[in-house]
C-alpha positions as CSV (number, residue, x, y, z in Angstrom):
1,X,33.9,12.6,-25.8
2,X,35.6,10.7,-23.2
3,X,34.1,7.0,-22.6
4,X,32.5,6.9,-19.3
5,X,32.9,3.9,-17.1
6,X,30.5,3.0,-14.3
7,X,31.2,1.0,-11.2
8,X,27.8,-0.9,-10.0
9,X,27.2,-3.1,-6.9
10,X,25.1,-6.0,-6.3
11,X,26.0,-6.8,-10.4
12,X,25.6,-10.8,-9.8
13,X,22.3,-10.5,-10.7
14,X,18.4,-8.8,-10.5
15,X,18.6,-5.1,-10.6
16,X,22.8,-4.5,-10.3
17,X,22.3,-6.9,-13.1
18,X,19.9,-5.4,-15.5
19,X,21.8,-1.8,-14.5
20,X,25.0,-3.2,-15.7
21,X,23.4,-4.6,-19.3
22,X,21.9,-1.2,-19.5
23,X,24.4,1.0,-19.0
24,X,26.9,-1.1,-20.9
25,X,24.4,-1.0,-23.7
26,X,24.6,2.9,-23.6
27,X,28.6,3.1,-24.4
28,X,29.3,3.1,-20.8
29,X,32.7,0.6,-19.6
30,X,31.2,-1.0,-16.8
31,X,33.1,-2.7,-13.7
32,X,30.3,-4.8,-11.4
33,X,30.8,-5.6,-7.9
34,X,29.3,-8.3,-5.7
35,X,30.5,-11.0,-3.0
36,X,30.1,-13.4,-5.5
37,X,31.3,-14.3,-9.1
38,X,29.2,-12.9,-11.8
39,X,29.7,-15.1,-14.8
40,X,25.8,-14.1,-16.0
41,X,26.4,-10.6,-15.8
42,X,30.3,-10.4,-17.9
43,X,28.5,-12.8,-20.1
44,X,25.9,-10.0,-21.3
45,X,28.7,-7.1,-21.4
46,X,31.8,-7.0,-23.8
47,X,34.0,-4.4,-21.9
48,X,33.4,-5.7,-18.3
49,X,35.9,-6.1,-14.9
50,X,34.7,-8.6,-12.3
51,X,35.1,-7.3,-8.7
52,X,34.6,-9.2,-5.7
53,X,34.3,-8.0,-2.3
54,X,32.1,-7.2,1.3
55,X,31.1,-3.8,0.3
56,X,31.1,-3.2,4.5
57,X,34.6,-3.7,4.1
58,X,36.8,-0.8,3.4
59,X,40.1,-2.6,2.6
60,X,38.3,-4.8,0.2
61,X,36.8,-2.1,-1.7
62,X,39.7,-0.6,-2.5
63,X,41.6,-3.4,-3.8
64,X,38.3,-4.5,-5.8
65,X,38.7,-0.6,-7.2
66,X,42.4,-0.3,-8.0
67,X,41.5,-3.3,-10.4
68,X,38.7,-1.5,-12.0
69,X,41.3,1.7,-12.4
70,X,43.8,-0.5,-13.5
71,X,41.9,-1.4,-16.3
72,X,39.8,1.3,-17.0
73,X,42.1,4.1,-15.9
74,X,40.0,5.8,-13.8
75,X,36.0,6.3,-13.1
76,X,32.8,8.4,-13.8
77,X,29.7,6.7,-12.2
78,X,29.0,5.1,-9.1
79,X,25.4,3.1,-8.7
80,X,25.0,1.7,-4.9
81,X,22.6,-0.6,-5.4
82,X,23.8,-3.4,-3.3
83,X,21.6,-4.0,0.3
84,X,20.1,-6.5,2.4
85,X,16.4,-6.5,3.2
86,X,15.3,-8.3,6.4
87,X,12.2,-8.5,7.9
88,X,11.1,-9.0,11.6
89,X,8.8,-7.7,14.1
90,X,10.7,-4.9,15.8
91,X,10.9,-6.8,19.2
92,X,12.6,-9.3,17.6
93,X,15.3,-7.4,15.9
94,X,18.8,-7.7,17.8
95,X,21.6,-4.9,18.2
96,X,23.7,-6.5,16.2
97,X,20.6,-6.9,13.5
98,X,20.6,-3.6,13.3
99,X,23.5,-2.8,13.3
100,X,24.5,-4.9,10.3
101,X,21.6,-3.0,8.2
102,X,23.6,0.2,8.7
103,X,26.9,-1.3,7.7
104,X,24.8,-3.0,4.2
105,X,22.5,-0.1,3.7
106,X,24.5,2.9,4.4
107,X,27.7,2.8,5.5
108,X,28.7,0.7,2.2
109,X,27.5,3.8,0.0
110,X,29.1,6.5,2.6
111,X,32.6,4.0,2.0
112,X,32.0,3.3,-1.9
113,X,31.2,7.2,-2.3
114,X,34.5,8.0,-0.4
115,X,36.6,5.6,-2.2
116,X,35.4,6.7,-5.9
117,X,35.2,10.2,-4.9
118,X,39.7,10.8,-5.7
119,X,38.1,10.0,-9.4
120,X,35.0,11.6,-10.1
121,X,37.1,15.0,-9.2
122,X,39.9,14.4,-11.4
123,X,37.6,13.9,-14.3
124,X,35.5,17.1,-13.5
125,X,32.1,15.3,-14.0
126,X,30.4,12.4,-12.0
127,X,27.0,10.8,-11.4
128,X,26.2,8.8,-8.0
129,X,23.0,7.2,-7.6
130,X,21.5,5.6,-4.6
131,X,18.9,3.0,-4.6
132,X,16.6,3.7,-1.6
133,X,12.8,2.3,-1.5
134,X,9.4,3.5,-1.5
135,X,9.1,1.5,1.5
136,X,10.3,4.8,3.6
137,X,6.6,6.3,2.6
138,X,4.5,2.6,3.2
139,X,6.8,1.8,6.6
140,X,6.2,-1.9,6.4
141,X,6.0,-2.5,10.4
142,X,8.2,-5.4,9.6
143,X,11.1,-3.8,8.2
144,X,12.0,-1.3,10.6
145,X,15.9,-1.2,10.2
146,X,15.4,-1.3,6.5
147,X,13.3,1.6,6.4
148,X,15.3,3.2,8.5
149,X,18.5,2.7,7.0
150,X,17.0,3.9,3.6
151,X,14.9,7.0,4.6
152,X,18.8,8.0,6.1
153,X,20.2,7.3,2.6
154,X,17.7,9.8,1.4
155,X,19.1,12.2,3.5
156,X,22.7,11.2,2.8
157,X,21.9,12.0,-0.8
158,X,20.5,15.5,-0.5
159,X,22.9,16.8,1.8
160,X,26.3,15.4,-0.7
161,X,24.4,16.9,-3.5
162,X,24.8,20.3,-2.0
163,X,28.6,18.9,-1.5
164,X,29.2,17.8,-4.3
165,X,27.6,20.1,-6.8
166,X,30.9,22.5,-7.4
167,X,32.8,19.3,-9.1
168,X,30.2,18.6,-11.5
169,X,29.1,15.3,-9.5
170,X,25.4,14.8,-9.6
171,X,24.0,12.7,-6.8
172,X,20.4,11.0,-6.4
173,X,18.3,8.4,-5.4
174,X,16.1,6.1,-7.1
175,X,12.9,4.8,-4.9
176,X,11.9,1.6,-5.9
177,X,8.6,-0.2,-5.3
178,X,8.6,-3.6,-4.1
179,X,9.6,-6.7,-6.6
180,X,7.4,-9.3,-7.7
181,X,4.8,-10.3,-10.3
182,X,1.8,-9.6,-8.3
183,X,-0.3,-6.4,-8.1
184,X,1.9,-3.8,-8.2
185,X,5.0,-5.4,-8.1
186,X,7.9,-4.3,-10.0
187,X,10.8,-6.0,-12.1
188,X,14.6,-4.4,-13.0
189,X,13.8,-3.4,-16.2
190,X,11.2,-1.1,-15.0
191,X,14.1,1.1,-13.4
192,X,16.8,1.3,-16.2
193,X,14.7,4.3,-18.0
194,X,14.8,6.4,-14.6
195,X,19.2,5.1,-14.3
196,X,19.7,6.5,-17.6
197,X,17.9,9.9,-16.9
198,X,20.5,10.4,-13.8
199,X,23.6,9.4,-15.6
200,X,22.5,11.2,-18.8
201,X,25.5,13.9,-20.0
202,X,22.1,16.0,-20.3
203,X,21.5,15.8,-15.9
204,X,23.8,18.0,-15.1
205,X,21.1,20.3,-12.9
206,X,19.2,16.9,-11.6
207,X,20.9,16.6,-8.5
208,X,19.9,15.9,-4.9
209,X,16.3,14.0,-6.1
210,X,14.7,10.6,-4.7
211,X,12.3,9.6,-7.9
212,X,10.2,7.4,-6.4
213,X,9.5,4.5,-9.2
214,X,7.1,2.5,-7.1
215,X,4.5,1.7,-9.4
216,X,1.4,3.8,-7.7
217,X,-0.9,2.3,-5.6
218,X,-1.3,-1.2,-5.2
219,X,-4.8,-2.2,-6.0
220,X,-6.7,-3.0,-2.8
């Protein structure tokens, strides 16, 4: 069987990092892509390419990919994990706020998705998954855009599914709870098991699904 090769954003470190380890550790060639340097992250993975690049930018993303082609040849898994997570009272958020939520949250997986999409066809099999939040069924009143920009990456994932179905490209969404060592809060490791299940050769019919990781109820 062919070796797969992953591409994974927001690799510098927490979750892209721990999804990178993980999937590297599985046989998967792994490229990881921040706008930073990830010296931790190639440090923990043998067969590893380094991409930098604003993944709101479309130029850059493409250039960060021909490397990871150039090296790898060509690509099988996408993981958008990257995203920003602000919080203000509604009032207070600004257009341009807003605005820049989108761009992180959404419109990097709509460009990422477009820009490794030329691949996934030509190998006839392909796994995308989405990192949205349990936070679209709490609705924090604080984090209005985020919720918002994740509950419409939800939607984005269903709807490409149906899509992208006849290429053998799987696409879903992992929901995860919030992070932290507190009650109820949740560390990277806890969502490699529910990474590995998507991208499984096995998944083939799990496809359009948000598992929503997010712990259960937080003691009151």
């Amino acid at each position: 069987m062919e070796t797969r090769t992953a591409l994974v954003t927001g690799a510098a470190q927490g979750l892209g990092q721990e999804f990178a380890v993980a999937l590297a550790g599985r046989g998967f060639r792994v490229a990881g892509l921040d706008t930073v340097p990830q010296p931790e992250t190639a440090g923990k993975i043998l067969d590893y390419v380094e991409l930098t690049a604003d993944v709101t930018d479309e130029q850059q993303l493409r250039q960060a990919l021909e490397q990871a082609v150039d090296r790898f040849g060509t690509l099988h898994v996408l993981v958008n994990n990257a995203e920003t997570v602000p919080q203000a009272e509604f009032e207070d958020v600004t257009p341009e706020e807003w605005r820049q939520v989108m761009r992180y949250n959404l419109e990097a997986p709509f460009l990422l998705t477009r820009a490794v999409l030329p691949y996934l066809k030509a190998a006839g099999w392909g796994r995308i998954v989405n990192i949205a939040s349990s936070a679209v069924l709490t609705a924090p009143p604080t984090m209005v855009p985020y919720v918002t920009s994740k509950a419409a990456l939800i939607g984005f994932t269903r709807v490409l599914a149906s899509a992208l179905g006849p290429y053998g490209i799987t696409v879903n969404a992992i929901a995860p709870g919030a992070a932290g060592a507190g009650p109820g809060g949740q560390q990277p490791a806890d969502l490699v098991s529910t990474l590995l299940y998507m991208v499984d050769e096995g998944s083939g019919t799990l496809t359009g699904q948000t598992l929503n990781v997010g712990g259960g109820p937080v003691p009151g």
